[in-house]
N, C-alpha and C positions, 0 to 999 in steps of 0.2 A: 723676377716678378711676372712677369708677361708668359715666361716659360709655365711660372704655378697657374695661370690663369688661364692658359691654352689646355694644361692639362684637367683642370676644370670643369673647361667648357668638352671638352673629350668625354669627362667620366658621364659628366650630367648627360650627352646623348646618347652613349652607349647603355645608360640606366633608363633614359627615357623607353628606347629602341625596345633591350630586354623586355619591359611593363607591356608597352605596347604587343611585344613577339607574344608573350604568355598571355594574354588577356583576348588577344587573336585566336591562338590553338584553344582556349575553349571556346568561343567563339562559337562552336555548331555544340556544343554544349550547354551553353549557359547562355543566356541575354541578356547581354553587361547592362543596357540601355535601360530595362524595365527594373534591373534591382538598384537605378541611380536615385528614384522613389519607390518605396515598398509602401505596399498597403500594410495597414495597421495591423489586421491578423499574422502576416508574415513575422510582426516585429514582436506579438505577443509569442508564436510558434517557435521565432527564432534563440528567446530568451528563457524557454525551458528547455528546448533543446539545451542550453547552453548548460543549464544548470545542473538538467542529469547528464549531460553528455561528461560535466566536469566527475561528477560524483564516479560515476562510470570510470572515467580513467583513471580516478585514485584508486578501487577497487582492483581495477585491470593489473596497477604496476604490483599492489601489495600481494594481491592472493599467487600470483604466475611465481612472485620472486619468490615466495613462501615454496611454492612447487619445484622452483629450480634447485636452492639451496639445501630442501627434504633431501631429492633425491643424487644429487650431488656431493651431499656426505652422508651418505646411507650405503655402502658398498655392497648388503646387502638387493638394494635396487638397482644394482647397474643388471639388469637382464634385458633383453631386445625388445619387449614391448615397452619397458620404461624410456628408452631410449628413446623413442618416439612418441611416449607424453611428453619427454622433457623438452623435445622439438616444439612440439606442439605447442609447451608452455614460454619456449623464447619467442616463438612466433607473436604469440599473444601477445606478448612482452612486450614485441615492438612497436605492435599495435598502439599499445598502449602510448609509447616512446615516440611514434610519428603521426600514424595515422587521424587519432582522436586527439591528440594538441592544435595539429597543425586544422581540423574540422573547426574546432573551438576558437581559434585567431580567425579563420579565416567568417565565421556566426558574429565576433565579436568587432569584426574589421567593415564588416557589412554597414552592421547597426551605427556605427561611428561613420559611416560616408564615406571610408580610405580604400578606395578599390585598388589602389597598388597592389598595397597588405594581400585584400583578401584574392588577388587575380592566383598570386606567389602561394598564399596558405592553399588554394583550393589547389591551385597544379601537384603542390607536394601531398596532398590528402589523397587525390586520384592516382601519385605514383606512388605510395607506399601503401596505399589500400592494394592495390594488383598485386604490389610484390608481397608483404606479408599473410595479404590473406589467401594467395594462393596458394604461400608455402601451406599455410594449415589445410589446406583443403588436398594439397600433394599429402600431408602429412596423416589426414585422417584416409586416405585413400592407402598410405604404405601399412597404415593399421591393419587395413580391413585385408588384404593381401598376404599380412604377417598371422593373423589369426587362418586364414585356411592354406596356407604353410603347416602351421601348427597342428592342425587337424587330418593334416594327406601327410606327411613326413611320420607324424607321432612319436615313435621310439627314436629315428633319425632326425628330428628335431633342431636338441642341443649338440648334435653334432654337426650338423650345416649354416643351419641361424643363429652365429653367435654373434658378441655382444658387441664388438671387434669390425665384424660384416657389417652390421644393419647400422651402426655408428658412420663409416666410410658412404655407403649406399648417403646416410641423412646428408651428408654434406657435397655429397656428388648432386642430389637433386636440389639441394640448396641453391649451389654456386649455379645449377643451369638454369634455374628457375628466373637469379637475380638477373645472371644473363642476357637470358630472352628479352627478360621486359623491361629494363635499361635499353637494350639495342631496340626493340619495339617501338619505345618512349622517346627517345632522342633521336632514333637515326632510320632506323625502319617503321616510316609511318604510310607504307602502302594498307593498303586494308585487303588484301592477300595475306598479309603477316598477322591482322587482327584473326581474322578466318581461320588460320592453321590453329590457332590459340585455342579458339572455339573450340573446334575440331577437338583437338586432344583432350579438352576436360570433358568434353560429352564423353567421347571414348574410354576416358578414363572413370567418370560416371559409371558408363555401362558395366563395364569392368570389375568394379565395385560391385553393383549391385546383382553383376553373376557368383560373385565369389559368397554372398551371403545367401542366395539363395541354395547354391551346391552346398554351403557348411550345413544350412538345416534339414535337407536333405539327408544327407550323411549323417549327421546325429542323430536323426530320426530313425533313421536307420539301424544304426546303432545299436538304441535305443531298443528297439527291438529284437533284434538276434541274438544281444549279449545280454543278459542280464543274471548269470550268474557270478559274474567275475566279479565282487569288489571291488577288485583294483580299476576295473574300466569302468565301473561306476560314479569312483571318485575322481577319476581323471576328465571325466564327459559332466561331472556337478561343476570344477572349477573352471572347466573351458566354459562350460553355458555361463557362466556370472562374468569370466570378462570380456567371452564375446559378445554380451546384452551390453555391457557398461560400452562396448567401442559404438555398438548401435545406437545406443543413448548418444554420444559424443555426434555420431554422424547427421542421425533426427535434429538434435540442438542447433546444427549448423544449416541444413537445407531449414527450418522451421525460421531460422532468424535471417534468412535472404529471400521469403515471402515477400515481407510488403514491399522492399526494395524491388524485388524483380517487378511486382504489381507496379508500382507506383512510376518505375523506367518504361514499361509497356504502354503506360497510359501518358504519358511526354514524348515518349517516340510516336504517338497517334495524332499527336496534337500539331498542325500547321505552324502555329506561333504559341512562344511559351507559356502558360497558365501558373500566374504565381499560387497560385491554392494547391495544384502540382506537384510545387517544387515545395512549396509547407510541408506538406505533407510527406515529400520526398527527403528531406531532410531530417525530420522525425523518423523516417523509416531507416536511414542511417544508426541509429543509437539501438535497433531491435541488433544490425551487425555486430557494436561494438559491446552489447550485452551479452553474444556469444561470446567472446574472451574473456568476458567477468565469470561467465556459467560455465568454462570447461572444467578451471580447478577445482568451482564446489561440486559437481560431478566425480573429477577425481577422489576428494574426500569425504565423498558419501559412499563411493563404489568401492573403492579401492581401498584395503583395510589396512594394507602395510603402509600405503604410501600417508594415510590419514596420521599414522600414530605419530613417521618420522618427522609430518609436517605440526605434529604439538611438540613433541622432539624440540625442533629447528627453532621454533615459535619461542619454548622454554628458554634455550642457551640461549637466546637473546636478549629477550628478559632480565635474564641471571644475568647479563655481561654487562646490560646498561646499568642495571644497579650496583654491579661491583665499580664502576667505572663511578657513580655517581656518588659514593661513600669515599672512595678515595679520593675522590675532590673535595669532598666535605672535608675528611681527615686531614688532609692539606690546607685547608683555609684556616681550621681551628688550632693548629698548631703553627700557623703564620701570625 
């Protein structure tokens, strides 16, 4: 007995300690002290958050898994730009799976007074928000990279970018990605290591936004030298529609981390936290987790093979619940 009770008294401070260690590390983040009372607009702000943020991530899980499943049994779609919606669309996925649950306990943990919950919900929001949503932003950047490939390669293409390659590459930057920002999160919390991070997406930014500037260039180009060929007509119609649809994907994403970056700019300015701020910095969260709702209707608004496998996918399932649901009937009425 004394032995159960000692170890008791162990767990209870070891859980005290954790609460207290996490509730610390944001601590120059958040100011646990002023959200111990909220004012009354925070609580109206936090409870439609709440609300579309839920709608949101029912959205998020269904349309992504619709996307994964399309091109997962579609053999048809296994080629190297799908490979990397399908990234794109677990990515999302996760989102859905961590980042926007774990936002919503932590809106909901608030409003109820349990700052335990919500120190725990908001630490896991901050580390699966870095990790998923950078992969999509690695991911929209391996896009945009693989489209002026596409473009300088041309005939040598499908012989260097196959489906095999760019598959191997998705999961090589995966695992360094989670990597990073695991070792970042737990163990490298110098801010030299925050710095490099920067660094690279800016760089990688750039990067991006050299590689679409040479493809219009080039097709511009193109565009005009060649214009007897047919064949390099049709080849330069279906490059320009998906390389607009990757552009579209990329705008959706810089367009929904506006108000976010706005709203972090203006609490980084501020000496002591402004709960009106953080309202509305909260809110600006749900413009992020609405890109992951908007990349698959994107896809099946742009993307015409991937639209039909995903009524396809949509159909057998249908078909399957109902076969499943007649043969239970058939079963009851013959018991």
């Amino acid at each position: 007995m004394a032995n159960s009770t000692a170890f008791l008294s162990t767990a209870t401070k070891n859980y005290t300690a954790t609460r207290h260690s996490i509730c610390q590390t944001l601590q120059p983040f958040l100011d646990i002290e002023a959200r111990e009372n909220l004012p009354r607009f925070y609580v109206i702000s936090s409870i439609s958050a709440c609300i579309f943020g839920s709608i949101m991530c029912l959205t998020t899980l269904l349309f992504n898994t619709v996307v994964i499943i399309a091109i997962w049994r579609t053999p048809v779609l296994h080629q190297p730009r799908n490979v990397l919606l399908g990234s794109l669309a677990v990515s999302d996925l996760l989102v859905g799976l961590t980042s926007e649950p774990s936002f919503l306990v932590a809106e909901i943990s608030l409003l109820l007074g349990n700052m335990d919950i919500y120190c725990l919900a908001v630490f896991i929001h901050f580390y699966t928000g870095w990790m998923f949503n950078g992969i999509s932003f690695l991911t929209l950047s391996a896009i945009s990279f693989e489209r002026f490939l596409a473009l300088r390669l041309h005939l040598r293409y499908a012989e260097l970018i196959t489906t095999t390659r760019v598959l191997i590459t998705t999961l090589i930057y995966w695992a360094i990605w989670m990597t990073w920002i695991t070792l970042m999160w737990f163990w490298a919390k110098d801010k030299i290591v925050s710095h490099i991070l920067i660094a690279f997406c800016c760089l990688t930014a750039t990067a991006v936004a050299w590689c679409y500037v040479a493809i219009y260039k080039t097709v511009k180009r193109h565009s005009k030298q060649i214009q007897s060929s047919q064949q390099t007509h049709q080849f330069l119609s279906r490059y320009r529609r998906t390389t607009i649809t990757m552009i579209i994907l990329i705008s959706a994403f810089v367009l929904s981390y506006f108000p976010f970056i706005i709203t972090s700019a203006i609490s980084a300015s501020q000496e002591k936290e402004d709960m009106r701020t953080s309202a509305a910095h909260s809110l600006a969260v749900l413009f992020i987790f609405g890109n992951s709702t908007a990349n698959p209707l994107i896809y099946f608004w742009r993307v015409t093979d991937l639209q039909e496998a995903a009524k396809r996918a949509v159909r057998n399932l249908l078909h399957r619940k109902i076969a499943v649901e007649s043969d239970v009937t058939v079963e009851l009425e013959t018991k």
